[in-house]
SEZA-699734 format. One record per atom (N, C-alpha, C, O, CB): residue in three letters; x, y, z. Coordinates in pm, whole numbers, padded with zeros to 5 digits, always signed. Glycine has a CB too. Layout:
ALAXYZ;...
end
This chain:
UNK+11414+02653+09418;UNK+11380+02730+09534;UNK+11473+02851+09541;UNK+11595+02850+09519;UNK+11389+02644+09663;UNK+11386+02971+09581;UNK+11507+03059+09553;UNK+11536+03079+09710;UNK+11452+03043+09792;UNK+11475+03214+09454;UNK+11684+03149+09760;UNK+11758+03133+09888;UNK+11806+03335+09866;UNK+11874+03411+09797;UNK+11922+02969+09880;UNK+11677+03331+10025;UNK+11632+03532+10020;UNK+11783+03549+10181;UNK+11775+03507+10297;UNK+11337+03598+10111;UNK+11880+03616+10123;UNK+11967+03651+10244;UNK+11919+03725+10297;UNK+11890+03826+10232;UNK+12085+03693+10235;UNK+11877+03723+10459;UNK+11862+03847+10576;UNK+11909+03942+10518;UNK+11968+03943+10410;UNK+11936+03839+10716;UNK+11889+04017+10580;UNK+11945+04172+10563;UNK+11957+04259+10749;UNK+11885+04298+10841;UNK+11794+04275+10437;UNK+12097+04247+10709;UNK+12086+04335+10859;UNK+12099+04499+10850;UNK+12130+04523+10734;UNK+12219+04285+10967;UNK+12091+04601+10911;UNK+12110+04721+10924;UNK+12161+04766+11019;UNK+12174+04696+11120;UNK+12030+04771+10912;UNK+12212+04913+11013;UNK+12277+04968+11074;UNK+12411+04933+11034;UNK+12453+04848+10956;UNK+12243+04955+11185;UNK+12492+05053+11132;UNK+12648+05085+11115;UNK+12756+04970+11146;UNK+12800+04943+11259;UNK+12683+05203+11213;UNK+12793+04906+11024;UNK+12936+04791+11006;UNK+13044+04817+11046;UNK+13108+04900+10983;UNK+12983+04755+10881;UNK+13102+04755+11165;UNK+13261+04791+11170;UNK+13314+04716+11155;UNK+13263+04605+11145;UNK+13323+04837+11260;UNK+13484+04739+11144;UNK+13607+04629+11121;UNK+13582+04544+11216;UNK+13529+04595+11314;UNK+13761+04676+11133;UNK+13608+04398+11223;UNK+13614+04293+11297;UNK+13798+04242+11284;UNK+13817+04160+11194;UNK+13488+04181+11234;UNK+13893+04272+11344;UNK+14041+04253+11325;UNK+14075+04099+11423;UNK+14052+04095+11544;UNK+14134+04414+11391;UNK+14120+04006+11362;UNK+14200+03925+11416;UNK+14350+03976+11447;UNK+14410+04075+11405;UNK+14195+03818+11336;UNK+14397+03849+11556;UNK+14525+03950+11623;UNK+14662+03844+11585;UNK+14691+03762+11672;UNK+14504+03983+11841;UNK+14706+03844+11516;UNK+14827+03781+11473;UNK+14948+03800+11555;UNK+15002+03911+11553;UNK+14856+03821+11346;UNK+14999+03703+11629;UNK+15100+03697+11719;UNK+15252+03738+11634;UNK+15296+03705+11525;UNK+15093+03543+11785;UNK+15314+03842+11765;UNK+15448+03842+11722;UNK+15520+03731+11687;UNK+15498+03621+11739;UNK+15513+03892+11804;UNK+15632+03756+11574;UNK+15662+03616+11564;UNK+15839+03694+11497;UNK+15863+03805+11449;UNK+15524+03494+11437;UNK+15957+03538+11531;UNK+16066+03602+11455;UNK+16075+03575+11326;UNK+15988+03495+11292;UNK+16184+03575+11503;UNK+16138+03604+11250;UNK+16147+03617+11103;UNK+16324+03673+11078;UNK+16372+03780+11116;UNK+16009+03745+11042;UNK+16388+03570+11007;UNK+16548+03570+11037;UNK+16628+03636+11148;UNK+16731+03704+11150;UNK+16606+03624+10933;UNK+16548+03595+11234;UNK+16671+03651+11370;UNK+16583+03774+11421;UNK+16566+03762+11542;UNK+16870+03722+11303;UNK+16520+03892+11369;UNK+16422+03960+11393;UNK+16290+03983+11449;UNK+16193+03934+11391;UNK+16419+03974+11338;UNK+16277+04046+11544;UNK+16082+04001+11629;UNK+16027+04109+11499;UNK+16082+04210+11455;UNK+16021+04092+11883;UNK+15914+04051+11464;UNK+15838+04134+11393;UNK+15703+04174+11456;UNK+15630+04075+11455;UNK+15822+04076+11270;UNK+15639+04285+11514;UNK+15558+04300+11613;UNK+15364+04221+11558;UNK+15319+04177+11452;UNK+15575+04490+11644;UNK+15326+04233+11650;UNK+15198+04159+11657;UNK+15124+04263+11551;UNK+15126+04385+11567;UNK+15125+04143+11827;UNK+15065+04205+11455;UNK+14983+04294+11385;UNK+14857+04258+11397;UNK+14849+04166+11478;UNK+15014+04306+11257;UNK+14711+04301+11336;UNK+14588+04264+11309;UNK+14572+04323+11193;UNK+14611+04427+11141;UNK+14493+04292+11401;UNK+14466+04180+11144;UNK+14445+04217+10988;UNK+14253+04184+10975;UNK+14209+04070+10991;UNK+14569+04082+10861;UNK+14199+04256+10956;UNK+14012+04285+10885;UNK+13990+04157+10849;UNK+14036+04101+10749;UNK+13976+04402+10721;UNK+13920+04112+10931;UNK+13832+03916+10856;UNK+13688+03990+10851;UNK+13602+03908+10820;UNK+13823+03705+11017;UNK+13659+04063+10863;UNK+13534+04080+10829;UNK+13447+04189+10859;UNK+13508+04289+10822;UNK+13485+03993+10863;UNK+13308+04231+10919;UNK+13262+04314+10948;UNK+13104+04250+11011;UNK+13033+04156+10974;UNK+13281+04406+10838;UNK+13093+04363+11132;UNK+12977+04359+11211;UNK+12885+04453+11275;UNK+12935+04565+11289;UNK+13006+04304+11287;UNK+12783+04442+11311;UNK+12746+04534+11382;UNK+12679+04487+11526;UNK+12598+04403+11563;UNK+12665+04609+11298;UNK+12765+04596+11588;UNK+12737+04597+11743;UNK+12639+04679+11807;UNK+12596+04788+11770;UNK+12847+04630+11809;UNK+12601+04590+11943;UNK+12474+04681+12013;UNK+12452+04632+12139;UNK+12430+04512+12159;UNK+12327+04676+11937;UNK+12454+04709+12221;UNK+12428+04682+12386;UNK+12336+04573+12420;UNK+12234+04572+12351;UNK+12364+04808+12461;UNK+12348+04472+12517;UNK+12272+04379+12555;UNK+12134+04442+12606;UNK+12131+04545+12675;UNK+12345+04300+12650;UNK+12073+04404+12585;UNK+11918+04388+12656;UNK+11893+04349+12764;UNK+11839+04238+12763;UNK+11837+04312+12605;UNK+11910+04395+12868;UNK+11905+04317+13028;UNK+11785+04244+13028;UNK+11785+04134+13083;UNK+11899+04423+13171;UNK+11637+04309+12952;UNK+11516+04226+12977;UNK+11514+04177+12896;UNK+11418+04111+12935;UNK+11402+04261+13003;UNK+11538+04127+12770;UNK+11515+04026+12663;UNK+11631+03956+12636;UNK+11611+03854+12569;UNK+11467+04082+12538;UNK+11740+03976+12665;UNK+11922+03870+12667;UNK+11951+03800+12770;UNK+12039+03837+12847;UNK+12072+03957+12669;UNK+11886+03693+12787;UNK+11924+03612+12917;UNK+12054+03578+12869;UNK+12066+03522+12759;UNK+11826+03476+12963;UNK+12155+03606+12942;UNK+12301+03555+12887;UNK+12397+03536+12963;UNK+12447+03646+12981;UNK+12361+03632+12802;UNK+12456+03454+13024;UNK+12597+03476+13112;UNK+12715+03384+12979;UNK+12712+03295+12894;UNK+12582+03368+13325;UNK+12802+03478+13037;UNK+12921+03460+12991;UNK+13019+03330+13073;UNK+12970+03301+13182;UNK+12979+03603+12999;UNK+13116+03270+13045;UNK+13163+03194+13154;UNK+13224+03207+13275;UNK+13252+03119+13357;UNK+13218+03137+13119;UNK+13252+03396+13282;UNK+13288+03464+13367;UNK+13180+03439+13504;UNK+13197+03462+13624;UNK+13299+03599+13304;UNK+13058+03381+13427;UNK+12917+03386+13522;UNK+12822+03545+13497;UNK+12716+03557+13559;UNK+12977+03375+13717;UNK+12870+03653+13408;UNK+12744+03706+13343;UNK+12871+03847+13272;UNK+12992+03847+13247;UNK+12572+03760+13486;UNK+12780+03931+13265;UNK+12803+04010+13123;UNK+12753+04143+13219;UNK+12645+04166+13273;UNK+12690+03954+12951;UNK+12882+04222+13213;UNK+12823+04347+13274;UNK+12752+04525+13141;UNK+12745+04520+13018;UNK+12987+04394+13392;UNK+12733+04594+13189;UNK+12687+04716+13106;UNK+12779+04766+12992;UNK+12749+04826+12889;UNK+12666+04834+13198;UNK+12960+04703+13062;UNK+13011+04727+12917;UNK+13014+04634+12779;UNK+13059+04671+12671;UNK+13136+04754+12937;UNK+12966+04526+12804;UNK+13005+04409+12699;UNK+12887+04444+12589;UNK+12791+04521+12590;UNK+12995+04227+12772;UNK+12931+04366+12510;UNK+12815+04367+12407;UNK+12788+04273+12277;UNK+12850+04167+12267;UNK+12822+04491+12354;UNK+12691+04315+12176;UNK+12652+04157+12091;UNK+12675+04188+11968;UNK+12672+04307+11936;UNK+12490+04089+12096;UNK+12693+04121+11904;UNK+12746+04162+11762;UNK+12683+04064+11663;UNK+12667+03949+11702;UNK+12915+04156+11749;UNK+12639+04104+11517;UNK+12579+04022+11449;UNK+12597+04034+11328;UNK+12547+04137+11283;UNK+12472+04017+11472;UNK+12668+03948+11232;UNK+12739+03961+11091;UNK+12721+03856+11012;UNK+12668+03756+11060;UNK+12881+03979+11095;UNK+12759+03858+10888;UNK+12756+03771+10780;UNK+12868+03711+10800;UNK+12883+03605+10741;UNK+12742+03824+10650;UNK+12984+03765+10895;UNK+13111+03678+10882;UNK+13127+03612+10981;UNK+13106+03661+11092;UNK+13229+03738+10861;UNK+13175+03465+10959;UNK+13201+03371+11073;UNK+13290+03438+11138;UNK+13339+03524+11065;UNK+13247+03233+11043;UNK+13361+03435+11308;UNK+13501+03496+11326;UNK+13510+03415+11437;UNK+13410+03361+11486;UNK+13528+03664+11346;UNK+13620+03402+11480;UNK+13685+03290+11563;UNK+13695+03350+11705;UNK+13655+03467+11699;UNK+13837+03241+11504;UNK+13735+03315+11836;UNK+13706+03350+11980;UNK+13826+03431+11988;UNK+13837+03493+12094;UNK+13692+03225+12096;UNK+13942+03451+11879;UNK+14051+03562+11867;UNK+14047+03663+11849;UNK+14131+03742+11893;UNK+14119+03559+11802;UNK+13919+03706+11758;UNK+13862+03797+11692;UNK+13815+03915+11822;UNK+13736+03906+11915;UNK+13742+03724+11599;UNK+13917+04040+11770;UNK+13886+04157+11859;UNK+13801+04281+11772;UNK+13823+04287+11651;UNK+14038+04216+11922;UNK+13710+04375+11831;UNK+13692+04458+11765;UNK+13668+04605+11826;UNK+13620+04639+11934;UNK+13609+04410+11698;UNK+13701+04653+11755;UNK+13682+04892+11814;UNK+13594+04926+11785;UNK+13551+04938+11671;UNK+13768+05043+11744;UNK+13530+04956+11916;UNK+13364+05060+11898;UNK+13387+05204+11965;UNK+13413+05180+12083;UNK+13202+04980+12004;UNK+13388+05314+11948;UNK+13401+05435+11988;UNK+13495+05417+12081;UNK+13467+05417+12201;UNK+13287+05499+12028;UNK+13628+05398+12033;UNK+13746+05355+12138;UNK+13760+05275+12224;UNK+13858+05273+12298;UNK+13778+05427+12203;UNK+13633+05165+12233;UNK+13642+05049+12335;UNK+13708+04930+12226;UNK+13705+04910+12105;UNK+13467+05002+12413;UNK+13748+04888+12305;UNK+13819+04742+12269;UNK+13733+04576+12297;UNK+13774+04523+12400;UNK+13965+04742+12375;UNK+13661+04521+12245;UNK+13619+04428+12245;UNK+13695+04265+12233;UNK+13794+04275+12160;UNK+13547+04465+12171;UNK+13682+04165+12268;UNK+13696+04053+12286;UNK+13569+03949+12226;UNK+13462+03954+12287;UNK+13723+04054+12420;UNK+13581+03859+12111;UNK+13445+03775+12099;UNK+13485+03644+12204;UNK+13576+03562+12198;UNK+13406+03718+11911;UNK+13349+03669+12327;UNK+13423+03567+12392;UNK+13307+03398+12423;UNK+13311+03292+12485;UNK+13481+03657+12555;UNK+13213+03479+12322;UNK+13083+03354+12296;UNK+13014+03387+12177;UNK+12973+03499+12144;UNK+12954+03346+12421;UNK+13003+03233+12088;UNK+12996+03230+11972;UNK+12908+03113+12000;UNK+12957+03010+12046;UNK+13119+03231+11887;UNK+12743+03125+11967;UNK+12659+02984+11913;UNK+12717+02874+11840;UNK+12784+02880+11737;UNK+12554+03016+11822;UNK+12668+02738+11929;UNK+12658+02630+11823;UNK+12583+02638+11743;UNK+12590+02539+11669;UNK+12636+02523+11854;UNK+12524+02693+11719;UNK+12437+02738+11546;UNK+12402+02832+11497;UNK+12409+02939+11559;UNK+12324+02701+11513;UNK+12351+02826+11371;UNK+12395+02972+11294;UNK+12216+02959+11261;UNK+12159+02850+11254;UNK+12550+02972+11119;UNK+12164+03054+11247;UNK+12057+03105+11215;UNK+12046+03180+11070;UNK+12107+03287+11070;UNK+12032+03183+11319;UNK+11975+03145+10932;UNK+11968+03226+10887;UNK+12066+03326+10802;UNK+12050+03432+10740;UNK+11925+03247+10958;UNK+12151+03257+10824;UNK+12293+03289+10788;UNK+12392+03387+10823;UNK+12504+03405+10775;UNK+12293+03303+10687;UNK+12308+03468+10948;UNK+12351+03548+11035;UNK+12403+03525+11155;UNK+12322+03512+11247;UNK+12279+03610+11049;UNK+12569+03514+11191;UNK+12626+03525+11323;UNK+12591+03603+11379;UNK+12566+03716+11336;UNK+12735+03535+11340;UNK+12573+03545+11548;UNK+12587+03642+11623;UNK+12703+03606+11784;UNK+12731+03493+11823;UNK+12426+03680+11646;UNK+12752+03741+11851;UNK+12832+03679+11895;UNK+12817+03755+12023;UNK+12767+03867+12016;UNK+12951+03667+11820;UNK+12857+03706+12149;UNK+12908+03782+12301;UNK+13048+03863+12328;UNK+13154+03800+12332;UNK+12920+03665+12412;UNK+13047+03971+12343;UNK+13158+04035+12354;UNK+13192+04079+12490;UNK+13099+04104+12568;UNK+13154+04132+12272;UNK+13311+04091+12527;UNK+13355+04128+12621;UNK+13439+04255+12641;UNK+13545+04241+12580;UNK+13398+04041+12649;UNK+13433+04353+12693;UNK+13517+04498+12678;UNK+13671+04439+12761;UNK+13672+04396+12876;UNK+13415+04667+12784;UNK+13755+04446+12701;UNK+13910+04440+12733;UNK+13942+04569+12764;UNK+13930+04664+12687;UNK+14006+04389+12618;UNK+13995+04575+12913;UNK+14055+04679+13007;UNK+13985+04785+12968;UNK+13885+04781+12896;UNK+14208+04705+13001;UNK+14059+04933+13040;UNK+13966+05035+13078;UNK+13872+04994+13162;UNK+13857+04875+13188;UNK+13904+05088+12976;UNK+13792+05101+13220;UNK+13682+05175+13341;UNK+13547+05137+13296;UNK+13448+05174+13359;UNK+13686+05362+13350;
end
């Protein structure tokens, strides 16, 4: 049987996990983030995304993201200078395509 991968489109960005400061001989070495993967993001659908978040829902800034790479609820990412949060991730995977709930961290 042959096994046909989705294909998604459109524009891929960095997906950065956030690695905690930590000391290292007596020294703080600052919090870095390092690229687990890549996704692409896109505004919720108010009429076709029934979705609340555990906040109790998802306002005009948050948004959905959908990739080949698994990424964990640590996982932050940068869209035209917004700062994202993955803060809902399915119990199941479809197709072999994640998809995930984001949340905009601070700012207006």
């Amino acid at each position: 049987m042959i096994k046909i991968k989705p294909i998604l489109y459109g524009n891929f960005i960095d997906v950065s996990v956030a690695e905690e400061g930590k000391y290292v001989d007596g020294e703080f070495v600052e919090p870095t983030k390092k690229v687990a993967g890549k996704a692409i993001v896109m505004p919720w659908n108010t009429q076709k995304d029934k979705f609340y978040l555990e906040s109790g829902g998802y306002t005009t800034d948050d948004r959905k993201a959908y990739s080949y790479d698994k990424f964990s609820s640590d996982s932050e990412m940068e869209v035209d200078g917004n700062r994202y949060k993955i803060v809902y991730i399915p119990k199941y995977n479809e197709a072999e395509i994640y998809f995930y709930g984001l949340k905009k961290i601070g700012g207006i």
